[in-house]
Each structure stands twice: as C-alpha cells, then as structure tokens.
C-alpha positions in Angstrom: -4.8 -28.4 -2.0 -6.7 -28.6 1.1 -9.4 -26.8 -0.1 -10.2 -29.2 -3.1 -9.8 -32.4 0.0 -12.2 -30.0 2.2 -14.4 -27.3 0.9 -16.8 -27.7 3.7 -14.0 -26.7 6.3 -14.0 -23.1 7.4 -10.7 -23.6 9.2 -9.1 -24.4 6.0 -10.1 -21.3 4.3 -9.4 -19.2 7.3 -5.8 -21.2 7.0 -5.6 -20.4 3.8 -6.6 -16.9 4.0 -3.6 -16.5 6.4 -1.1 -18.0 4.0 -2.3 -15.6 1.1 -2.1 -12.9 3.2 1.5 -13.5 4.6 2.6 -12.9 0.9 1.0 -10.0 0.0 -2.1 -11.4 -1.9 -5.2 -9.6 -0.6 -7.9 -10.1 -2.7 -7.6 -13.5 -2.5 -7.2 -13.4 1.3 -10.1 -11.7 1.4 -12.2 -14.3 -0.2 -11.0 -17.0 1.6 -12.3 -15.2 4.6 -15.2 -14.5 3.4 -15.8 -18.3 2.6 -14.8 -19.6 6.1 -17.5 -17.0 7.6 -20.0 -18.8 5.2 -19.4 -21.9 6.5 -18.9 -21.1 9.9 -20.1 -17.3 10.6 -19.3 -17.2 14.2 -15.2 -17.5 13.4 -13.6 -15.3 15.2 -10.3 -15.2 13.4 -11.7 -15.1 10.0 -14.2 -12.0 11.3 -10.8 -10.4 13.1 -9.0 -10.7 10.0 -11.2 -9.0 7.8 -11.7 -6.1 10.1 -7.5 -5.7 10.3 -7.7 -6.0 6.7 -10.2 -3.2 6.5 -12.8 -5.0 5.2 -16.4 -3.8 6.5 -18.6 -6.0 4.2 -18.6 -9.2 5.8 -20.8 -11.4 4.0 
C-alpha cells in the first residue's frame, strides 16, 4: 500500500523488500531493492541486501 501513497520513497521499497524477503519471495525482493537504489543509490541497506541476497547486478 505504501508504495502506491509513495513511489518516490526509497525507504519504502527497501521496507518492502524486507517484508517480501522475510517470506520467502525473492524475486520480488529483489526488485524492490533494485527500485530503492534508483531512487536513492547511495542506500546502504538496500545495496547490503542485495549482496546477502547474492545479487551482483545492482542497477
């Protein structure tokens, strides 16, 4: 839901990100991610999450 309120807000993707990795859903982890480093490409977490996740393309 937040995401629809606040698509310009790289915290909420990087919240969401969390939320769909804590149940199992990677892919769509991964592109939340990946959108909260387009918004914001100096997050940390969303950078860290992505390397723990395995993910070397960051975009």
């Amino acid at each position: 839901m937040e995401c629809r309120i606040h698509p310009q807000s790289s915290n909420v993707h990087d919240s969401l990100g969390e939320a769909y990795l804590a149940v199992g859903r990677q892919q769509e982890a991964k592109q939340s991610y990946e959108a909260a480093l387009r918004l914001d490409p100096e997050s940390q977490s969303a950078r860290s999450a992505l390397a723990l996740m395995g993910t070397t393309n960051i975009k």
